[in-house]
Structures are given as C-alpha cells and as structure tokens.
Backbone as JSON, one array per atom type, in Angstrom:
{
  "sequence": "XXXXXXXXXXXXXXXXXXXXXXXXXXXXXXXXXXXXXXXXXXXXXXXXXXXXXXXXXXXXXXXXXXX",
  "N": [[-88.33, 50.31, 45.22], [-88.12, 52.02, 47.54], [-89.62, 54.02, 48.57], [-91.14, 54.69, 51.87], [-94.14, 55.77, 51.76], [-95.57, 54.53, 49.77], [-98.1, 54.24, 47.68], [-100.57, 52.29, 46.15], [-101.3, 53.83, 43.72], [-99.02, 55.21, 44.01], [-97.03, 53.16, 43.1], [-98.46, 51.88, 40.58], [-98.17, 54.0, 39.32], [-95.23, 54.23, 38.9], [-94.75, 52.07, 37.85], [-95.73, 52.21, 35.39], [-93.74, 54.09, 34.61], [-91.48, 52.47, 34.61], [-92.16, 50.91, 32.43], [-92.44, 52.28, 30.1], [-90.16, 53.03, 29.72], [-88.81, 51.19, 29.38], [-89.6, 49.88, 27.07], [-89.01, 52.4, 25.21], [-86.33, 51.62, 24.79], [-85.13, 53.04, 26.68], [-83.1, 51.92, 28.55], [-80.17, 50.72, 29.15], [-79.1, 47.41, 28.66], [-78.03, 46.05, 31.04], [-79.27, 47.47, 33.25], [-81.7, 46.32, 32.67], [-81.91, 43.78, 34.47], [-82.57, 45.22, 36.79], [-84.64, 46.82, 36.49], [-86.58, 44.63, 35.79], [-86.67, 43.19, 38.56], [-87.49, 45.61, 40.24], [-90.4, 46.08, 39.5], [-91.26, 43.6, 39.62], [-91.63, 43.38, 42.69], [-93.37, 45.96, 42.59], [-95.76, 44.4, 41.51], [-96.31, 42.85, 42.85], [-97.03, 43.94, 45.36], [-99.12, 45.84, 44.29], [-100.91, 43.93, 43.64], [-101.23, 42.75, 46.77], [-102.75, 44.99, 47.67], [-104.91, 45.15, 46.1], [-106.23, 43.05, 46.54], [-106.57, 43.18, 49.57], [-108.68, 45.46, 49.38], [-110.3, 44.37, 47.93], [-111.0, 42.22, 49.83], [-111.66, 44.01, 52.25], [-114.05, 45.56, 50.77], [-115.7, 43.21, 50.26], [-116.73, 42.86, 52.74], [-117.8, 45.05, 54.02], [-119.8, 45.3, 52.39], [-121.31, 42.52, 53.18], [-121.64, 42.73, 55.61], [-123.81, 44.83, 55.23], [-125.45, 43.66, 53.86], [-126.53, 42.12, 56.25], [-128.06, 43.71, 57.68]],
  "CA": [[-89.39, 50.68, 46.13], [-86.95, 52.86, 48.38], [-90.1, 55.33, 49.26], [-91.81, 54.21, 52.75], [-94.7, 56.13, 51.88], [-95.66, 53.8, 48.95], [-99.67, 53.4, 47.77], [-101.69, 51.74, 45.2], [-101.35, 54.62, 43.21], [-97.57, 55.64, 43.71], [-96.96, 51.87, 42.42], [-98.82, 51.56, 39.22], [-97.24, 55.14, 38.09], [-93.68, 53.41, 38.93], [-94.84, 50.58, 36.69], [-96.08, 52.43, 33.6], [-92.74, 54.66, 34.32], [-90.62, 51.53, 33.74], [-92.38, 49.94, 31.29], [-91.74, 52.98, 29.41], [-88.58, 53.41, 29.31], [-88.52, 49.67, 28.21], [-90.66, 50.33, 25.09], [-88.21, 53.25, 24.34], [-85.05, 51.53, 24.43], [-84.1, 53.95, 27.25], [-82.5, 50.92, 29.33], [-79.28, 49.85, 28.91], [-79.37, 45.73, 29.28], [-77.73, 45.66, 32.36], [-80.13, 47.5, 33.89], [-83.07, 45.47, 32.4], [-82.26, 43.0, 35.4], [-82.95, 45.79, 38.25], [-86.39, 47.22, 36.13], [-87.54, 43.78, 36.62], [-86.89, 43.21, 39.95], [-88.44, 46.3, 40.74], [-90.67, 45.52, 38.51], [-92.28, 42.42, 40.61], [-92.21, 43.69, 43.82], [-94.2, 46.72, 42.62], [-97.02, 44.27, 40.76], [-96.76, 42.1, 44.01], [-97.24, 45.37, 46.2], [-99.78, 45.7, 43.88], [-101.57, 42.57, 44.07], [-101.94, 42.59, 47.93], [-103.11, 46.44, 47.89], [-106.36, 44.96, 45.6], [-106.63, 41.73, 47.97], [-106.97, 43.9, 50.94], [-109.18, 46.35, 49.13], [-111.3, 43.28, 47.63], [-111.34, 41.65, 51.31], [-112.85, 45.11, 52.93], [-115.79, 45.41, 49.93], [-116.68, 41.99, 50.5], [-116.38, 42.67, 54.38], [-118.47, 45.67, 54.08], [-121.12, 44.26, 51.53], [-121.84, 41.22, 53.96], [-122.45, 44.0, 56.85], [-124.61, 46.11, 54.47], [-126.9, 42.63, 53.8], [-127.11, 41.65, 57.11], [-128.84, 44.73, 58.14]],
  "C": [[-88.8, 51.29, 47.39], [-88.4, 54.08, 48.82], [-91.36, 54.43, 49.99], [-92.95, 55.06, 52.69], [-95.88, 55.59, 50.28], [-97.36, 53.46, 49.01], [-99.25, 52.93, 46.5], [-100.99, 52.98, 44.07], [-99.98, 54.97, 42.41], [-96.52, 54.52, 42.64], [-97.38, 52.0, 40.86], [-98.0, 53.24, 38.55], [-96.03, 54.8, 38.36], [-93.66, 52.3, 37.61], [-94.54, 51.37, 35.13], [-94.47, 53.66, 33.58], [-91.55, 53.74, 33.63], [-91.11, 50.76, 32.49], [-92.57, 50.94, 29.63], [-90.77, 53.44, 28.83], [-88.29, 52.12, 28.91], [-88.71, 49.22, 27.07], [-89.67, 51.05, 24.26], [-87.05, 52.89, 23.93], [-84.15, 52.36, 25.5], [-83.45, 53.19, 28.3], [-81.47, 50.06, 28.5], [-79.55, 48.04, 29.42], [-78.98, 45.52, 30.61], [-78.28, 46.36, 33.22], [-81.38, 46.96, 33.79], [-83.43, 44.57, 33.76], [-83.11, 43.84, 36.86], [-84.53, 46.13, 38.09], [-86.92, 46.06, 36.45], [-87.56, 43.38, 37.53], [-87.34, 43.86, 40.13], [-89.8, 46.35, 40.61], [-92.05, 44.76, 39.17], [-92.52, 43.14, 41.45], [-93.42, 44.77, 43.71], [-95.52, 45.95, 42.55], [-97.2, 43.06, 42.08], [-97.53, 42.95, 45.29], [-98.61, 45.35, 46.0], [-101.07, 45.14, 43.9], [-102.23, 42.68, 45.54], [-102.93, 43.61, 47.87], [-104.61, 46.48, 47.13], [-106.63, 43.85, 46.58], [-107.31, 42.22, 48.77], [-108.56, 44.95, 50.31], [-110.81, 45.89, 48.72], [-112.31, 42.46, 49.1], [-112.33, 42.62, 51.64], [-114.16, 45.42, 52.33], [-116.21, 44.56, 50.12], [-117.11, 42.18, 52.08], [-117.92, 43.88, 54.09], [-119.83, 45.42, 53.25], [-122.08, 43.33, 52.26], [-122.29, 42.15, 55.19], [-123.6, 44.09, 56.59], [-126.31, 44.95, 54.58], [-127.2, 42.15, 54.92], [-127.85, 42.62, 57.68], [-130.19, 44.99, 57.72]]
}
C-alpha cells in the first residue's frame, strides 16, 4: 500500500490483482508471505472505507427523517 493516494476502489483492484496471481501460480512461495500481508491491510483499508461510508448513510438517513 506504498500509494498515498489510496481509495475504496484503488484497493479492491489491488486485491483481485493479487488474488490473481495466486490462482495462477504466478507467486513464488516466498513471496506468498508479502501478498498476504498486503493482502490484510488492503481488506482492513477496506473494511473502514465501508464503516465510514455505512456511518455517513445512516448519518444522512436520520437527517432526511427528521425533517
């Protein structure tokens, strides 16, 4: 995750990039350990980046009905 300009978006096509090349065989084993480290942090990245996204619809929803 070396690019400070990192969404939602840029993430999940990182994912399905490694988890491609894991399907194919195109990972030597000793890099297997770094794909999954990267790996997490992306699907943790991930994770918050719906949290937050979940938080603001509910945030905005509860506005919408109090009006």
């Amino acid at each position: 995750m070396k690019d400070t300009k990192l969404n939602y978006e840029k993430a999940i096509k990182r994912l399905e990039e490694i988890t491609g090349q894991m399907e194919r065989g195109e990972v030597s084993l000793d890099a297997v350990v770094g794909y999954v480290r990267e790996a997490k942090e992306l699907m943790q990245y991930c994770k918050e980046c719906l949290y937050e996204a979940e938080k603001n619809c509910a945030s905005l929803l509860s506005v919408d009905e109090n009006n």
